[in-house]
C-alpha positions in Angstrom: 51.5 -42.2 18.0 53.6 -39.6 19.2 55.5 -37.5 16.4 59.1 -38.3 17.8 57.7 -42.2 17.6 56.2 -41.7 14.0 59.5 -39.6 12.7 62.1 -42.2 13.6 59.7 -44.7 11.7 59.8 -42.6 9.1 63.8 -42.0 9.0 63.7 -46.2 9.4 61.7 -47.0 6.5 63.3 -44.4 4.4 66.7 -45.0 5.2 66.1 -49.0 5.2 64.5 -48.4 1.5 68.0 -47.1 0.2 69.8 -49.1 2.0 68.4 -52.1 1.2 68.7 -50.9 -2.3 71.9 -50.2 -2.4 73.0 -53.7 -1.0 70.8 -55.7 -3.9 73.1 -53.7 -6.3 76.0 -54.3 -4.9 75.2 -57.8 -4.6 73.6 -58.6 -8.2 76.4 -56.3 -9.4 79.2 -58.7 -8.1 77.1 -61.8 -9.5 77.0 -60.7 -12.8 80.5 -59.4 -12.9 81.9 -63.1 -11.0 79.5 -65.0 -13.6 81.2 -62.6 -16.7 84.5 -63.9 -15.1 83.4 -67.1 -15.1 82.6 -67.5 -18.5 85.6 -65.5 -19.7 87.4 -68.4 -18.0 85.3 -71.0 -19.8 85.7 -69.1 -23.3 89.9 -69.4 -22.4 89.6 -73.1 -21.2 87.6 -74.2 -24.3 89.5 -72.4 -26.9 92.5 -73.7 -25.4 91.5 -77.0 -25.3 90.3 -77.0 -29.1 93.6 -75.7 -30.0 95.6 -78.5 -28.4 93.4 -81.3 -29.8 92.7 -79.7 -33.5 96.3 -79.5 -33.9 96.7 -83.4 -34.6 93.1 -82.9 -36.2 93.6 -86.0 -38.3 94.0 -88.5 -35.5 90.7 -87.3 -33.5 87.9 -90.1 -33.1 84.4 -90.4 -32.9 83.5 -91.5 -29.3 80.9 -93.3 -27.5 78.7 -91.9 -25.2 78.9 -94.7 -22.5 79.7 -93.9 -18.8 82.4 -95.1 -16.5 80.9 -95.3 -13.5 83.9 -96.5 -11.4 85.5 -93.4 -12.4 82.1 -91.4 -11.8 82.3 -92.4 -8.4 86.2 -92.2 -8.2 86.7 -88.7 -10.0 83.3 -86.6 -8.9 82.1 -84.6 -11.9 82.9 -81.3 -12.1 83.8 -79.9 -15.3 84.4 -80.9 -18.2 85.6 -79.6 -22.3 83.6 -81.6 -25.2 84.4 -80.9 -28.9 81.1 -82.1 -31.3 82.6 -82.2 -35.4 80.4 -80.8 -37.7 78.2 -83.7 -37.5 77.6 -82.7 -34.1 79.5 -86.2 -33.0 81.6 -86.0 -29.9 85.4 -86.4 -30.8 86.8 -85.3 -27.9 85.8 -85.6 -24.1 87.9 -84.5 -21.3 85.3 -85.8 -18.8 83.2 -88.4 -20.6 81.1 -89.2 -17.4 78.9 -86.4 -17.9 75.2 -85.9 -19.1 75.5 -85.8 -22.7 73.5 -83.4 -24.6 70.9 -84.3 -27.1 70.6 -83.7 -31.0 68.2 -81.0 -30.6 70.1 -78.8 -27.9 73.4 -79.0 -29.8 71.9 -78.3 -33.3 70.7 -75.3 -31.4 73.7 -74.2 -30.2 75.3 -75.1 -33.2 73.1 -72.2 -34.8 74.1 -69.6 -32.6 78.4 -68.2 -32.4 78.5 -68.3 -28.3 76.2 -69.3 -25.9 75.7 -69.3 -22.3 73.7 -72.1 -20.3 72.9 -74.3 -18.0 72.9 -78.1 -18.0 72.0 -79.9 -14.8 74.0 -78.5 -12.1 76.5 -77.0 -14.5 77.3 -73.6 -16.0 78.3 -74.0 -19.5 79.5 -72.6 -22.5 79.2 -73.5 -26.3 81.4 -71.3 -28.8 81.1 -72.6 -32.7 85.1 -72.3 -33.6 86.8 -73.2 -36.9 89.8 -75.1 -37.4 93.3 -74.6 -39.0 91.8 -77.0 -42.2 88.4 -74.5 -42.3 86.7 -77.3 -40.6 83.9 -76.2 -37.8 83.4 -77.7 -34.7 81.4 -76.8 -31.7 83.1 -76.5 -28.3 81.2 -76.9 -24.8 83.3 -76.0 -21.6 80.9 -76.9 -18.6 81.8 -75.9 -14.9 80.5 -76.4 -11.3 79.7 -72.2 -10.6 81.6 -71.3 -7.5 79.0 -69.4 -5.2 81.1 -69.7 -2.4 82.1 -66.0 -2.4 78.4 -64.7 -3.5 77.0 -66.8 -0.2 79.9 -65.3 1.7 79.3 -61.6 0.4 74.8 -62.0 0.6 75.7 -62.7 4.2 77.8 -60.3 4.6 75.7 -57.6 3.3 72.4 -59.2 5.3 74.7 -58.8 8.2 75.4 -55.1 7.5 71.8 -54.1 6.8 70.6 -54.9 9.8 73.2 -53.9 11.7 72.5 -50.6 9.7 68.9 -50.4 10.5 69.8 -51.0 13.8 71.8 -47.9 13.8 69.8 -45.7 12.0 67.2 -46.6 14.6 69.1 -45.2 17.8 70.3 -42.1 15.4 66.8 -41.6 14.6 65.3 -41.8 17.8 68.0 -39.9 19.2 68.3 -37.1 16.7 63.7 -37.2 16.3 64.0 -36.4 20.6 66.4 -33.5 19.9 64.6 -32.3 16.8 61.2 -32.1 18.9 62.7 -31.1 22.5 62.2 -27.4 21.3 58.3 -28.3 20.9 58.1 -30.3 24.4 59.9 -26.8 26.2 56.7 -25.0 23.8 54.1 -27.4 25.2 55.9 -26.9 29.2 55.7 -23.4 28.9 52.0 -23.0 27.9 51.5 -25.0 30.1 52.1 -22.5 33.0 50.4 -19.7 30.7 47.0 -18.8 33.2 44.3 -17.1 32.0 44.8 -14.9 34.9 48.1 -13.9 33.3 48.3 -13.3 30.1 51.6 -11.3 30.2 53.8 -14.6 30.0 55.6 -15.1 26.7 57.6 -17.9 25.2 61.3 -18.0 24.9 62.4 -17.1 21.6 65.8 -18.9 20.8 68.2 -17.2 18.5 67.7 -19.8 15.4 66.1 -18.5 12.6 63.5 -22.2 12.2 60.1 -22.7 11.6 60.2 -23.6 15.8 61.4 -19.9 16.1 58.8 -18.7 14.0 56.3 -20.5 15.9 57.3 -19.3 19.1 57.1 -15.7 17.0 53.8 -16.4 15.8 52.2 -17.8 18.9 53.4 -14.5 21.3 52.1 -12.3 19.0 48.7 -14.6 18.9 49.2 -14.4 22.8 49.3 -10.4 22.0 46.2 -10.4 21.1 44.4 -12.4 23.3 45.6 -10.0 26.1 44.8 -7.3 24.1 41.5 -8.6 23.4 40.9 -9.1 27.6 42.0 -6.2 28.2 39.8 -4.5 26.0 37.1 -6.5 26.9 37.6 -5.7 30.6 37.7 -1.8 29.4 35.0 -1.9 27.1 32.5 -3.2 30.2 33.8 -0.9 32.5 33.5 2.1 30.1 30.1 0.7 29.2 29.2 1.0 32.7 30.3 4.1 33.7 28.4 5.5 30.1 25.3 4.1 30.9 25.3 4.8 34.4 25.9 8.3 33.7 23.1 9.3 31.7 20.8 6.8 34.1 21.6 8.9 37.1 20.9 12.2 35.8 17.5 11.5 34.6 16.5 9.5 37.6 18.1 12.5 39.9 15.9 15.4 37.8 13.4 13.4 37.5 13.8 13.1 41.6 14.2 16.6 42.0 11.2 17.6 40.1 8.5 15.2 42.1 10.5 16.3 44.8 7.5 19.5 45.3 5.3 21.4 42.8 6.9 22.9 40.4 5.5 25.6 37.4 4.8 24.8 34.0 8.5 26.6 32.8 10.1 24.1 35.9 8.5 20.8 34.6 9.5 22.0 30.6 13.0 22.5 31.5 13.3 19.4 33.7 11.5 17.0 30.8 14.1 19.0 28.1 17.1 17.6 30.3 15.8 14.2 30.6 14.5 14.0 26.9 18.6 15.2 25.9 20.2 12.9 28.4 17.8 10.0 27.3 18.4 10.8 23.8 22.4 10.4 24.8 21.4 6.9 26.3 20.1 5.8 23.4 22.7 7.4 20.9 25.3 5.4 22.9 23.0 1.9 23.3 22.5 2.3 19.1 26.3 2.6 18.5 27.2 -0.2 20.9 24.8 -2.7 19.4 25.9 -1.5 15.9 30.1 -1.7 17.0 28.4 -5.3 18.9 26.7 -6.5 15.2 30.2 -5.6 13.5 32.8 -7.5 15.5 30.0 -10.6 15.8 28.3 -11.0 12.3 30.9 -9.7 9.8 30.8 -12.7 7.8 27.1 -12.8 7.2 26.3 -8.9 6.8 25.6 -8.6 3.7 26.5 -6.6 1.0 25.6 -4.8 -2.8 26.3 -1.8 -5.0 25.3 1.1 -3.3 25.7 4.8 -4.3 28.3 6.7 -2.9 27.0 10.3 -4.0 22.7 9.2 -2.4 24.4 7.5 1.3 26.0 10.7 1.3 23.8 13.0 0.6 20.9 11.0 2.9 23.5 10.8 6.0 23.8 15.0 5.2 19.9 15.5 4.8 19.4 13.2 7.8 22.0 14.7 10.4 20.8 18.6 9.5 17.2 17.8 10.7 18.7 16.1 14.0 21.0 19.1 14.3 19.8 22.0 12.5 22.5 24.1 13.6 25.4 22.6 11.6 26.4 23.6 8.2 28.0 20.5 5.6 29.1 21.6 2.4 28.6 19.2 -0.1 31.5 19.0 -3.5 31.5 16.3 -5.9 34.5 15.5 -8.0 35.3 14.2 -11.2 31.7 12.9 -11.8 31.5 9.9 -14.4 29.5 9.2 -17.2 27.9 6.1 -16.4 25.6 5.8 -13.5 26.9 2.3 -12.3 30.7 3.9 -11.6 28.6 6.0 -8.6 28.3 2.5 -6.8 30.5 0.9 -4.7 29.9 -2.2 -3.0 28.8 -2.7 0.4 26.2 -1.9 3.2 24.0 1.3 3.0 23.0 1.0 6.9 26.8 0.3 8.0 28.5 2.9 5.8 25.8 5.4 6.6 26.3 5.1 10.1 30.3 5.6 9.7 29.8 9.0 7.4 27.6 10.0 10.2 29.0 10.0 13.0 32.2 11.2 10.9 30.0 14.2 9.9 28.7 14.4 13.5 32.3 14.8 15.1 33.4 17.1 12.6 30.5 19.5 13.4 31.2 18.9 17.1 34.6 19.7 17.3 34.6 22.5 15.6 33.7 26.0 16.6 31.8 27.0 13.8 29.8 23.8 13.7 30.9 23.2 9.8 32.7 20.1 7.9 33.2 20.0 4.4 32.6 16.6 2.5 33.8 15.9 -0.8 33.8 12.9 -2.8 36.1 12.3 -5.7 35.4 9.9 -8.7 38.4 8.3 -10.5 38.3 6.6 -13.5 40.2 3.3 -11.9 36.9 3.1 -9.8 39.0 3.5 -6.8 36.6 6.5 -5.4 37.3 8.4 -2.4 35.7 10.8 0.3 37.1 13.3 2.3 35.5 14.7 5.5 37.2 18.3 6.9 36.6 20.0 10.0 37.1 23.3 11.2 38.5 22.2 14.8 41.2 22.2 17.1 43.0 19.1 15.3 44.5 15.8 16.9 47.5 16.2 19.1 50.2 13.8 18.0 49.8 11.9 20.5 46.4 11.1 20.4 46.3 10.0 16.9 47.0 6.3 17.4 44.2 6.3 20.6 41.5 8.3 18.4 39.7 4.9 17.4 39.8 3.3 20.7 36.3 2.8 22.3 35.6 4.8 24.6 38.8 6.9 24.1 38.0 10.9 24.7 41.2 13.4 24.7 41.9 15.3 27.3 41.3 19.1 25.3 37.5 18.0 24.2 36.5 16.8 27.4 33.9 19.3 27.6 32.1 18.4 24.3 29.5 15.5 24.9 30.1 12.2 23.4 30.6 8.9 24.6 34.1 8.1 22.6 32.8 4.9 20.9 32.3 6.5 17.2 35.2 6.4 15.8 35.9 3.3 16.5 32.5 2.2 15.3 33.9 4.3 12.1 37.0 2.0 12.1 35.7 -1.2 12.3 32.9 -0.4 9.6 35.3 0.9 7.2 37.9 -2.5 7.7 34.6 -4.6 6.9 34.4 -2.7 3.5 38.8 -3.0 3.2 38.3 0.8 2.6 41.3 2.8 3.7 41.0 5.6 6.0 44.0 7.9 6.4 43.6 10.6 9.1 45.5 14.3 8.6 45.7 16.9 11.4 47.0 19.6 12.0 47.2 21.7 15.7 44.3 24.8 15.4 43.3 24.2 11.7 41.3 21.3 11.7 41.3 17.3 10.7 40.6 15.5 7.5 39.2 12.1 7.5 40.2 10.2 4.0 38.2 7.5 3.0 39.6 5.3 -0.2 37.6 2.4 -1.3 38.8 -0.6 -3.2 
């Protein structure tokens, strides 16, 4: 069922529920205000009556009970006023060709000061009333119920509601197509979206709806998506062009060297070159399939207290022996007293690999091959770590395309590196929701803070 169907039947059921609501109350409303009328009129007709007769109270009669049916069928019965002494015997009778009541019904009236009832096809009234001499009789006024004007105002108001429901129908159906038209333009227009353009964006109208919003919501979704293509297309291209690289140097010296006979000093030099460029290869292949395990199996990596201070420490031990020509000084800060405030939560191998390559850039980028890396412990828990370099800094600029893969600026072109670390670095540190906040300044270096939840 299509939503346009399903909200007018909706509107239609709701609207029908209140109206038809509404209608019963007006209707049952007028009934019992016509039937309080009614009997107001019976109350003044009796009361009358008795007041008429009990003023010659001394000449009144018991009467018979017996019918005249020529009158019956002369005079049709239709109301009548009886007055019952205190014996409960009938003295007066303005119609005497009705039903009479029987012992037990008018000694239970008797019992009560005013009642309402009905007696065969009549609406009557009994009301006890006491005469001028202190005597008590019992009055019943009896009337045929005029329903004449309740038949004519039920019809009226059956008339109405469907009339009404008719109405809110087309208004429904109507106002449901102009409600949804905004979503049928949505459905048109990404419709013509391709995948081989993803540049197309929905029309965002002026109103401030949950329609707008949607439209809002599903550009910037569309955002993405290109964004995601596009780096897609620029990670395999980059990918390419970095693994080609290395690939064709070492097959080209390895070319050149079976090319003739060459002397011990030839063949170490060559094998140096191919064991540096191979070493590249696999640096890059290692943080691809690490940046590849991130974005793919974030969900299930798992995770446990680690501690800060040994990762740290381990990542320093281990990049010296690779590189024994960098220099990391080492500071700790604010050291607590309990060993389990050391610990963080998350995973040694990941978070590792992020101070390393961290470490790694710092000693690369700067002249004198040194970083400084201190860690601070508050007593919140919320510890930090700050990695300094010595280098050239980040130009302005470059500071939103620094964690980019692939991404290399333009002044450290010469130093080699494949451009895919940092944003290895980036994605590792959004797994642990630690913040990193990058500082630079042009000629006296860059600091890289790390603050953990």
């Amino acid at each position: 069922m299509q939503i346009r169907t399903k909200l007018t039947l909706q509107f239609i059921i709701l609207v029908a529920g209140i109206l038809l609501l509404s209608l019963c109350f007006i209707y049952f409303k007028f009934r019992q205000i016509t039937e309080d009328e009614f009997y107001n009129n019976l109350r003044s007709k009796a009361l009358m009556t008795a007041e008429m007769v009990l003023h010659e109270e001394e000449k009144l009669q018991i009467l018979t009970t017996e019918n005249n049916s020529e009158n019956a069928e002369l005079l049709p019965f239709r109301e009548n006023v009886v007055i019952y002494n205190g014996k409960l015997q009938m003295v007066f009778a303005f119609n005497r060709d009705g039903e009479p009541l029987t012992d037990n019904r008018l000694r239970e009236l008797k019992s009560n000061e005013e009642t309402c009832f009905q007696h065969g096809n009549l609406h009557a009234i009994a009301v006890r009333h006491t005469s001028h001499s202190g005597k008590e009789y019992l009055i019943v006024a009896e009337s045929i119920f005029n329903s004449e004007e309740l038949g004519n105002l039920r019809n009226i108001l059956i008339i109405s509601f469907f009339m009404g429901i008719g109405i809110v129908a087309a208004g429904g159906w109507f106002y449901a197509g102009q409600a949804m038209s905004p979503v049928s333009r949505i459905i048109n227009q990404v419709d013509h979206i391709l995948p081989s353009d993803l540049s197309a964006r929905l029309d965002v109208s002026n109103n401030h709806d949950e329609i707008s919003r949607l439209v809002i919501t599903f550009n910037r979704l569309l955002d993405r998506i290109q964004f995601a293509f596009r780096m897609q297309k620029s990670f395999i291209s980059n990918v390419s062009h970095e693994l080609k690289n290395p690939l064709s140097v070492i097959l080209s010296q390895l070319e050149v060297a079976l090319d003739k006979k060459r002397n011990a000093p030839e063949y170490h030099a060559t094998l140096t070159s191919v064991l540096e460029d191979t070493r590249e290869l696999s640096d890059v292949t290692e943080k691809l399939l690490q940046l590849a395990r991130v974005h793919s199996e974030g969900a299930n990596i798992t995770f446990e207290q680690v501690r800060l201070d040994e990762i740290m420490l381990q990542t320093r031990a281990a990049l010296l022996r690779l590189h024994p020509d960098y220099h990391i000084s080492f500071d700790i800060e604010g050291i607590p007293e309990s060993e389990d405030q050391l610990c963080v939560l998350g995973n040694e191998s990941l978070l590792r690999s992020a101070f390393q390559n961290l470490m790694d850039n710092g000693c690369k980028f700067s002249q004198d091959k040194k970083v400084e890396v201190k860690i601070g412990f508050e007593s919140s828990g919320k510890h930090y770590v700050e990695i300094t370099d010595h280098g050239p800094g980040i130009p302005p600029k470059d500071m939103q395309l620094i964690f980019q893969p692939f991404y290399r600026s333009s002044q450290n072109i010469h130093v080699r590196g494949s451009g895919i670390g940092l944003s290895l670095v980036e994605s590792i540190l959004k797994l642990h929701h630690v913040v990193l906040d990058v500082v630079s300044a042009q000629g006296k270096g860059t600091t890289f803070k790390l603050s953990f939840p």
